[in-house]
C-alpha positions in Angstrom: 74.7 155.1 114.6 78.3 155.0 115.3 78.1 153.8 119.0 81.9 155.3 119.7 81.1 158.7 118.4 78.0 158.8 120.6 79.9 157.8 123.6 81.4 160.8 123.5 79.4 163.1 122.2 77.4 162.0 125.3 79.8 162.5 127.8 80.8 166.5 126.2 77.0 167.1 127.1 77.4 165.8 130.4 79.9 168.3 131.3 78.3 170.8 129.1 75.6 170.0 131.8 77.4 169.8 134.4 79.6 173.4 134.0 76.2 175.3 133.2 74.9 174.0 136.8 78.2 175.5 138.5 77.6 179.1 136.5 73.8 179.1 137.6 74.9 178.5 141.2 77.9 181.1 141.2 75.4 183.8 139.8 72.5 183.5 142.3 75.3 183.3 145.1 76.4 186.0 143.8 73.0 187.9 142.9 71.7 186.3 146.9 74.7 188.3 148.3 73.8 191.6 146.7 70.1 191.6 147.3 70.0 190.1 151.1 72.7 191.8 152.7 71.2 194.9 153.2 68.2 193.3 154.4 70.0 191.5 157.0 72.2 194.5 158.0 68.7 196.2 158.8 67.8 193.8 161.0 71.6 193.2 162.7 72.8 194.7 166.0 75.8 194.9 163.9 75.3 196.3 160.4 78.7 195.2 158.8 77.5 191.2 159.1 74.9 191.0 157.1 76.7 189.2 154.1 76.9 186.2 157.0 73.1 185.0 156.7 73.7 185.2 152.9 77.0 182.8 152.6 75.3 180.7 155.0 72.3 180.2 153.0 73.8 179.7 149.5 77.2 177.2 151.7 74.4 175.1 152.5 72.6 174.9 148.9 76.4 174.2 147.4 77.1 171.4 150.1 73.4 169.9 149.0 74.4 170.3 145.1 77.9 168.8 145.8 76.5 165.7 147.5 73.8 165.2 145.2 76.5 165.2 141.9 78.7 162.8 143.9 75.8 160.3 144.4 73.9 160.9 141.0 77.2 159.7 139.4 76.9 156.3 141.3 73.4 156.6 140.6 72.1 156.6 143.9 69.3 159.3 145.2 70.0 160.5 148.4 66.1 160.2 150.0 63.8 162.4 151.8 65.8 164.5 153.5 68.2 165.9 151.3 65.6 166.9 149.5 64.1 168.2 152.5 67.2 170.1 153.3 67.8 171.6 149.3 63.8 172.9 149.8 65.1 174.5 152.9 68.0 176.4 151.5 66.2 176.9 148.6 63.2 178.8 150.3 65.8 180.7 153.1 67.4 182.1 150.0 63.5 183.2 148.2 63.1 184.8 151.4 66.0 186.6 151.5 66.0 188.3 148.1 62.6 189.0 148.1 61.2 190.1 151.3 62.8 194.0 151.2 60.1 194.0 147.8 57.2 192.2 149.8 57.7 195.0 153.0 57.5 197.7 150.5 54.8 196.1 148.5 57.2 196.4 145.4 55.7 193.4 143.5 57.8 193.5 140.3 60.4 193.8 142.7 59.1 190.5 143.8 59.4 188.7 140.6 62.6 190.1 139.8 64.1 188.8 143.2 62.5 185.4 142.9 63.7 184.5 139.5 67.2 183.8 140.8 66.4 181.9 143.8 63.7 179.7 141.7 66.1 179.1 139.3 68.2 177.8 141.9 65.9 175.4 143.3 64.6 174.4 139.9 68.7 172.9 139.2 69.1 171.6 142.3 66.1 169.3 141.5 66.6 168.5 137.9 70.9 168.0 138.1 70.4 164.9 140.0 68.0 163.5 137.4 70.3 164.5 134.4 73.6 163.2 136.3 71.5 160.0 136.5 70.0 159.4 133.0 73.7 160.1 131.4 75.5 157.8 134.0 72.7 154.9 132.6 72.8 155.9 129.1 77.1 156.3 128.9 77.5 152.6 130.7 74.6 151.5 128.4 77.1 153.0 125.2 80.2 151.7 126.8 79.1 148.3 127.0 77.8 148.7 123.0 81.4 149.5 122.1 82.9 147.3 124.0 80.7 144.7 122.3 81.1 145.6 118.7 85.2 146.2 119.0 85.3 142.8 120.6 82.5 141.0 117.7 84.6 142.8 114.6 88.2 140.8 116.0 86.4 137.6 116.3 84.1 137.0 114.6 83.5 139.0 111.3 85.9 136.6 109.5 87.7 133.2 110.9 91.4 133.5 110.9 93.2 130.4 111.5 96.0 131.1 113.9 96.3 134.7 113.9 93.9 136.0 116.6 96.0 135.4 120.2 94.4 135.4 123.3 97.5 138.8 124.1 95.8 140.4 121.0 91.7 139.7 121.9 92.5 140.6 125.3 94.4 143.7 124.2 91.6 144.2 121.9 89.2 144.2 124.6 91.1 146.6 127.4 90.8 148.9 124.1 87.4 149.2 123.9 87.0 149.4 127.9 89.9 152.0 128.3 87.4 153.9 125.4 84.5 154.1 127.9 87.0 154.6 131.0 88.3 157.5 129.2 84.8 159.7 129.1 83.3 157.9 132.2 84.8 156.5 135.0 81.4 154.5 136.4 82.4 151.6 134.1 83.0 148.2 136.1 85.3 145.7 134.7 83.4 143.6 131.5 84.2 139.9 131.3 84.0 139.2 127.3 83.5 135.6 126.2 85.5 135.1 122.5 84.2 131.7 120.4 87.4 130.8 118.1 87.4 127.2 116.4 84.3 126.6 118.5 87.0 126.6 121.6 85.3 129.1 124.0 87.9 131.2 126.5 87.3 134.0 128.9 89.2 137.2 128.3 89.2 139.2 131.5 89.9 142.3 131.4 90.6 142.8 134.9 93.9 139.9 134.5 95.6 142.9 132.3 98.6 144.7 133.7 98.4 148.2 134.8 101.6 148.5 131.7 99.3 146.9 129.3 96.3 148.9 130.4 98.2 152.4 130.2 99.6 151.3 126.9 95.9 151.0 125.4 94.7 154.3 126.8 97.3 156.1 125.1 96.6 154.1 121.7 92.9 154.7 122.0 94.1 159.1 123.0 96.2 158.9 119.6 99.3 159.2 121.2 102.3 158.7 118.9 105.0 155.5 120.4 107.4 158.1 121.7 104.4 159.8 123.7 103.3 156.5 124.8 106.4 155.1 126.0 107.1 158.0 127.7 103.3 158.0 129.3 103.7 154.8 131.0 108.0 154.4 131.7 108.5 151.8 129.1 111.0 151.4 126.3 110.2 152.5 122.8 110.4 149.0 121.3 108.0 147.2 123.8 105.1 149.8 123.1 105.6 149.9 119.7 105.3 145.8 119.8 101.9 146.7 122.0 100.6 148.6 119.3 101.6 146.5 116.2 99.5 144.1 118.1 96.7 146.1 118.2 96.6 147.6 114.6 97.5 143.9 113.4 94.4 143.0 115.1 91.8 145.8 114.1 93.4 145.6 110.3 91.4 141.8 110.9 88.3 143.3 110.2 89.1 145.2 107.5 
């Protein structure tokens, strides 16, 4: 399995995911809005508000969805009552649709209605669980790639003399600035390099910011001109930053 290929087709699903939840919520906002408001109007003093119980129903589902993607991404689950509160809106909104079909004993009517509202519910429980399990498994890939970029430098073959701790550490932000670049959950990997059986700690989180841009636009395939340009430096320092890279990935050749 090529673990950098993965990575990313991973992450495209993620936001695959991610999008399709957003178009499933915009449609039964907008199917809610349609089917409720003349319910509510019916039952208004003032006929022309009944869109008003509607956006409030499906505001509060969006600010439960919202608050669940921000923590699912840190991996947290936000307890009892959010999910109390998601059932809540959820339920308001089956009411709405449906009950119009229910007074005039209109049961296909009722299954019709219900579908968007159940499909509703139904994403706002399973988003948090996919926004979790792709969180895990991209950090899982990240720290793979990071790993095997890292192994091929230094230790597939012993080079006397050539491997510098600039170019391992260079090597490393590489790798890391792969993962950063389809995930941002990725904490800061401390990689431990045996050369001449001398061991040295290449921290990733020592690198400058000018280093660290340098990489990211090496690992996006951006020429030296782009780069340079990218991060405010002069055309003969980044292509230096990139010979150094190349020299050491051509290594493991």
């Amino acid at each position: 399995m090529n673990v950098t290929e993965e990575l990313k087709s991973v992450t495209r699903t993620r936001k695959v995911v991610n999008s399709m939840l957003w178009v499933i919520v915009t449609g039964a906002v907008f199917y809610s809005l349609m089917t409720s408001t003349p319910l509510v109007s019916a039952h208004s003093q003032w006929q022309w508000s009944g869109w008003a119980l509607g956006v409030l129903t499906d505001a509060a589902f969006i600010l439960s969805i919202s608050a669940d993607a921000v923590l699912s991404r840190h991996g947290l689950i936000g307890g009892k009552w959010p999910a109390v509160f998601r059932w809540v809106t959820g339920l308001a909104s089956l009411f709405l649709n449906t009950w119009s079909s229910v007074a005039d004993e209109d049961w296909v009517g009722v299954a019709i209605h219900a579908i968007s509202p159940a499909i509703l519910i139904c994403a706002s429980e399973v988003a948090p669980i996919y926004r979790r399990r792709f969180r895990d498994l991209e950090t899982s890939l990240q720290a793979l790639v990071t790993e095997e970029v890292v192994t091929r430098v230094v230790t597939k073959k012993k080079v006397t003399g050539k491997v510098t701790d600039s170019v391992v550490t260079d090597v490393v932000a590489k790798a890391s600035k792969l993962a950063e670049a389809t995930t941002p959950l990725v904490t800061e990997e401390r990689v431990t390099a045996e050369k001449g059986g001398v061991t040295e700690s290449a921290a990733i989180a020592k690198l400058s910011p000018t280093k660290k841009g340098i990489g990211d636009a090496f690992l996006q395939g951006l020429s030296v001109t782009e780069a340079a340009k990218k991060v405010g430096k002069s055309h003969p320092y980044v292509s230096k930053v990139y010979k150094e890279i190349r020299e050491a990935l051509e290594l493991t050749a």
